[in-house]
N, C-alpha and C positions, 0 to 999 in steps of 0.2 A: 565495283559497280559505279558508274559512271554518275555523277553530282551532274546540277545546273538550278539555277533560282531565276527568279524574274522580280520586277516592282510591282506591286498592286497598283490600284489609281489612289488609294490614298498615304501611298508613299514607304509602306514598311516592306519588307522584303521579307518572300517564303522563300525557302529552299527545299530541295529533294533530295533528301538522304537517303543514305542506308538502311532501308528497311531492317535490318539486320542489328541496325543501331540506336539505342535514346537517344532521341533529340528533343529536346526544349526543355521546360522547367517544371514542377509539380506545383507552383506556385508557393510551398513554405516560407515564410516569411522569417528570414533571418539575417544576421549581419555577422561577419568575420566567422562563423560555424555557431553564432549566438544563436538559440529558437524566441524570437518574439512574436510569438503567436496571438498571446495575452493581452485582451485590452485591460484587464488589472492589473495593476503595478504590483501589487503580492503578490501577483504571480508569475515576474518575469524577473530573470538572473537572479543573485543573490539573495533577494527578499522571496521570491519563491522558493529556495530551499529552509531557509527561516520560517516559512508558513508553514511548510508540511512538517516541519520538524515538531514544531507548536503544535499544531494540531495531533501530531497521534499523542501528546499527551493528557487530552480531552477524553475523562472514563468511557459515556458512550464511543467513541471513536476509537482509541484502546482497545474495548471488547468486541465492538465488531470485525477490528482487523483480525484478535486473536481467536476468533470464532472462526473464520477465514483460513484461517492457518490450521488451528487443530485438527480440524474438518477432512482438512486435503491431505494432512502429514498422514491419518490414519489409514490412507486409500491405498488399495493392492496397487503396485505395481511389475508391468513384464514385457519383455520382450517376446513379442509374435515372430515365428519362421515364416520368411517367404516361402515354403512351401514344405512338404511332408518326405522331402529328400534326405538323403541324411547329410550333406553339406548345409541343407539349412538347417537344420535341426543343431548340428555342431557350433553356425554362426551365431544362431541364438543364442546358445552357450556363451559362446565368446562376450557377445553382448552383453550378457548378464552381469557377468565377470569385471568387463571395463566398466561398465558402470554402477555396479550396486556393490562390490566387493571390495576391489582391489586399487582404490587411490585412500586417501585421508580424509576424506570428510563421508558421512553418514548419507546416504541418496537421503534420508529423510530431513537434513541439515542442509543438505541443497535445494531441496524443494523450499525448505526455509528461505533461502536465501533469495531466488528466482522469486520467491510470492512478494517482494519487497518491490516488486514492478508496481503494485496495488495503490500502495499509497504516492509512491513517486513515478510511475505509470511507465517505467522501464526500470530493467536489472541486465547490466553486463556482467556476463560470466567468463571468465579468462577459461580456456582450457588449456591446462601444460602435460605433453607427453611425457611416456617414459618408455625402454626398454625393458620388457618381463624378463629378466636377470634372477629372480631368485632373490634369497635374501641382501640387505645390506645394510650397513649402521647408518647411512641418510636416507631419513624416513621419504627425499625427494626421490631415491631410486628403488629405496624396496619392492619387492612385489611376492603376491601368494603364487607364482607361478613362471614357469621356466621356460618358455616356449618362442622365445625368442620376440615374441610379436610385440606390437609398440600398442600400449595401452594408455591409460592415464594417470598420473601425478598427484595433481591435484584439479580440482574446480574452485574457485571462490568468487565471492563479488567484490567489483569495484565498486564502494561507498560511492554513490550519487550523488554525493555533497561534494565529491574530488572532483567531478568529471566539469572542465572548465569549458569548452570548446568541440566543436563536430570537425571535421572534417568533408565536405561536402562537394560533391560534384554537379552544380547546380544545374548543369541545363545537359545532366544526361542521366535524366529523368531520377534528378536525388540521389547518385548513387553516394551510398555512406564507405568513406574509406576508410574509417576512426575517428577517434577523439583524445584529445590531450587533456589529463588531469593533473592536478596540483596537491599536491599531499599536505594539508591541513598544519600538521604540526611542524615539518620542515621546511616548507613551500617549496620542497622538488618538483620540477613538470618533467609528464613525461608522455610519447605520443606511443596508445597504444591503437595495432593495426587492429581492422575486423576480422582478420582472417584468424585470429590468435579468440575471438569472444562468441559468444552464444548470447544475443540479444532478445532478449524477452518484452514486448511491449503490450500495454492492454491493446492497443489501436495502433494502426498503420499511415493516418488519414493523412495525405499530404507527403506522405515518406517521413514524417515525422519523427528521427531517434529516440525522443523521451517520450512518442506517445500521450496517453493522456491519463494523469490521477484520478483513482475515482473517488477522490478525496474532493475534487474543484467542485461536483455537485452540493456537497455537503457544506462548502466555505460561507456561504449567506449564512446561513442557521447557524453555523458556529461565531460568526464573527458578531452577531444579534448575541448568542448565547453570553460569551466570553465577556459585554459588556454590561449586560442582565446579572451576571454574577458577584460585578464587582457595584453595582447600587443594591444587589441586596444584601451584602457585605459591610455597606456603609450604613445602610437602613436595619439591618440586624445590630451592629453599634451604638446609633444611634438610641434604638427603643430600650436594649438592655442597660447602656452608660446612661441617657438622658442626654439633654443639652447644657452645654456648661453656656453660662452668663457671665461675664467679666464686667465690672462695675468701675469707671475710673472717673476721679473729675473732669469737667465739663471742659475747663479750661485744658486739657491734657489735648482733645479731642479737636477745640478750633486752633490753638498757639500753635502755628508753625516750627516755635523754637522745642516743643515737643515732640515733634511729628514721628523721631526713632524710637521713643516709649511709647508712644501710641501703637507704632507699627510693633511694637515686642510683642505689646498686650494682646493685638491682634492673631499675634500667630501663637499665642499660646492659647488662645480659646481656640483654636481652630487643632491645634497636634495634643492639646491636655487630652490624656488617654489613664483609665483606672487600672496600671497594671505594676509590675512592682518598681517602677521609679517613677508614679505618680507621688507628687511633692509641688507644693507652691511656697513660694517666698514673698508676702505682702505686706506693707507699710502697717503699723498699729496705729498711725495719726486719725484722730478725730476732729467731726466738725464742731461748732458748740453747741449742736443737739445733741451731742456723744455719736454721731454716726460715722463708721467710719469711711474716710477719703476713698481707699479702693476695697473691692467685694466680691465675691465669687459666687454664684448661685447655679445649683444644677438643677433644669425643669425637666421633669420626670416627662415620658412618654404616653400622651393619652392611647389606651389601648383602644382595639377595635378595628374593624375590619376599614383597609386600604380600598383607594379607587381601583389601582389596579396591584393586582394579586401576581406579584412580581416569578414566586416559586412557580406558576400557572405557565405562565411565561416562559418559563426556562424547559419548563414540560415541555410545553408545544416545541420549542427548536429541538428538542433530545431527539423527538418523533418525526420533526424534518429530515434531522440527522439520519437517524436509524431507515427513513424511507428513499432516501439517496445513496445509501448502503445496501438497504434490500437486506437489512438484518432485521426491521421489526417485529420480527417472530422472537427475539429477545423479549418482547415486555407484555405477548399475548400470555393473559391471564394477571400480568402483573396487574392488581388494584381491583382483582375480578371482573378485567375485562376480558372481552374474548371465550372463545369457545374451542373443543377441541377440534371440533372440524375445520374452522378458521385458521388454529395452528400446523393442523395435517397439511393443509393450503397452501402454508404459508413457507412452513418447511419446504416443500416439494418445488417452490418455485426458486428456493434458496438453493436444493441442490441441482435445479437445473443451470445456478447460472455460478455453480461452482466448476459444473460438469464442462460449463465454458470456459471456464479459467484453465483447468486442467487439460484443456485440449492446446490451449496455448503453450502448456510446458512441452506436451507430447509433441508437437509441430514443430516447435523451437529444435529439441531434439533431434526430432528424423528429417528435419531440412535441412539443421545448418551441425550438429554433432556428428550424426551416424556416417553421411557421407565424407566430414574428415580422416573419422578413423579407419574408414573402408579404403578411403585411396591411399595411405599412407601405410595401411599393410600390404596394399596392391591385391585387396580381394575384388570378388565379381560385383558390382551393385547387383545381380539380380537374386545373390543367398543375403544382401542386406535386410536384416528383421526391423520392426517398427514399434516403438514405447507405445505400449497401452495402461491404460489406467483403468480402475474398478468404480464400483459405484459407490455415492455418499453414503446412502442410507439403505439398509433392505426393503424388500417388499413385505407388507404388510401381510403375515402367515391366513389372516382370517380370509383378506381378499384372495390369495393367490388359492387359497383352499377352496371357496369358494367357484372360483375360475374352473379350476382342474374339474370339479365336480358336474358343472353344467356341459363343460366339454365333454366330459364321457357319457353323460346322461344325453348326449345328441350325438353319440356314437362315435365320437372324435379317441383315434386311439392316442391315449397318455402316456403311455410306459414309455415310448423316447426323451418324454420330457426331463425323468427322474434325473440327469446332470444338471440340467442349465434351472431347473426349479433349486437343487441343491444349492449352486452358483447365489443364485438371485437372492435365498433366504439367509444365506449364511452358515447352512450346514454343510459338515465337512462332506468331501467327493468320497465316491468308492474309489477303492486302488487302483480299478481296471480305468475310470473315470479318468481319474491324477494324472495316469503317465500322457 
């Protein structure tokens, strides 16, 4: 197709491409495959991966990731037939096989690992093939199965700490062609293609690789929290040791030829701590009132209520914390607050925005997995089946009972329901159901 561009009148030039082709830029803002996206310095290059590291070991921030995780590890997962044929019914099979059976790692270990997108707002997952060979003593080519077809190896993540660098094709519309990581303990680099990872991101905004942490919501209240912790650390010291008082002569204090035992005395009132190699070593010289030259006094701490109520404080960011997580269904009821309906609420909006999360695994999957593995055994896309996932929580027996009851009472017939009610509650299917 034929190109041609013209000048504007104020001097930049459009061109007419290939419709067929990206052309220009998504606007990300980066340098050599760097994302500087971040107008805070914690959270750009190397200090950004130090912050999130720091952070998930913050208890609230901890337990809502691992709430996060337990949540989704425990959810059905399956492969759907594209249709009621029996080559899809077979594919399905297949599907099931490559991925929940027959490599080395647990789909529920992988789901682990892919949900590590969360806090660092992307996970590259390598996939390595293998041929279905039957047995063999490396565990790289084992398989439960003989049928010649090219299945999978392994899946694992690239640690997000390795990954140095993107690869980027900046003005055809962000295409990502890899990134080159650095192995931590050897400092090997080494560039791996996309065509080889399953990229899992919370967000796409900008064609953005790393996406976005949904950790960066939560970094005010933590970064407030983190230094709340350490005055009432020192304020907790303070009230239980007291204040130590170091007593020295006058002259110690103005004599310049002093100044280095002045400054000693100084930092030993300041580091004297009561614990077992608390010890002082002081002059016994007196004045001629018998007093002596130097002195040690510790004033105790007046008790009683502070202006401001530090622990209070550290509350309030937990609950920052916990509301830019979208976990504070953790602490309803904690201290008798909250109500159960508030938690039913609260749950239910947690597991909608798990039900989010897990569409992103299932997406990740059947966009960039299912059609490797489909064209490299040279099957049809149209028997390729699609990752479905189940739901968080069941439905609540009383409501669903409930429900069924007013529908029949308005003449609504039920009895087809009996699967997908079973489905929904959690009880098991009839046989005829199952198959």
């Amino acid at each position: 197709m034929a190109e041609d561009s013209r000048v504007t009148a104020n001097g930049s030039r459009t061109e007419r491409h290939d419709p067929f082709v990206a052309y220009g830029t998504t606007g990300l803002v980066q340098y050599g495959g760097r994302i500087a996206e971040e107008y805070l310095r914690a959270w750009r290059g190397t200090q950004k991966k130090k912050t999130i590291q720091e952070m998930q070991t913050d208890a609230v921030i901890a337990a809502s990731l691992l709430v996060y995780e337990m949540l989704i590890r425990q959810v059905t997962w399956d492969f759907a037939a594209s249709g009621q044929g029996t080559l899809a019914q077979e594919h399905a099979a297949f599907a099931r096989q490559v991925w929940f059976e027959d490599h080395q790692t647990a789909w529920t270990n992988v789901v682990s690992e892919i949900l590590t997108m969360l806090p660092w707002g992307f996970a590259p997952i390598q996939m390595v093939l293998k041929r279905r060979h039957g047995e063999h003593r490396d565990p790289d080519l084992h398989s439960l199965f003989t049928d010649d077809r090219i299945g999978l190896s392994q899946l694992f993540l690239h640690g997000q700490e390795t990954v140095e660098r993107w690869f980027i094709d900046t003005f055809h519309g962000g295409r990502l062609d890899g990134f080159e990581q650095q192995d931590i303990t050897t400092g090997t680099r080494a560039a791996i293609s996309i065509e080889r990872i399953l990229l899992f991101r919370t967000r796409v905004h900008k064609q953005n690789p790393e996406g976005v942490s949904i950790l960066r919501g939560a970094y005010l209240p933590w970064y407030h929290k983190k230094n709340y912790d350490v005055f009432q650390g020192i304020g907790i010291e303070r009230d239980t040791a007291g204040l130590h008082v170091i007593r020295v002569p006058k002259v110690v204090m103005e004599d310049p030829a002093y100044l280095s035992i002045y400054n000693d005395y100084k930092k030993m009132a300041v580091n004297l701590r009561n614990d077992e190699q608390a010890g002082l070593v002081l002059p016994s010289d007196r004045d001629d009132k018998g007093h002596l030259y130097y002195d040690v006094e510790r004033i105790q701490s007046v008790g009683g209520q502070r202006q401001i109520d530090i622990g209070k404080a550290i509350d309030q960011k937990n609950l920052e914390m916990l509301l830019a997580l979208m976990t504070d269904v953790l602490i309803v009821g904690h201290e008798k607050v909250g109500s159960f309906a508030l938690a039913s609420s609260k749950t239910s909006l947690l597991s909608t925005a798990l039900g989010g999360i897990m569409d992103i695994v299932t997406e990740g999957i059947n966009r960039q997995g299912m059609p490797r593995i489909w064209r490299v055994n040279g099957f049809p896309l149209e028997t390729m089946p699609t990752l479905v996932h189940g739901d968080i929580e069941y439905a609540n027996l009383e409501e669903v009972a409930n429900f069924i009851l007013r529908l029949s009472q308005a003449g609504f017939q039920v009895d087809d329901l009996e699967p997908e009610v079973r489905r929904r509650t959690g009880f098991p299917l009839l046989v005829e159901d199952a198959l």
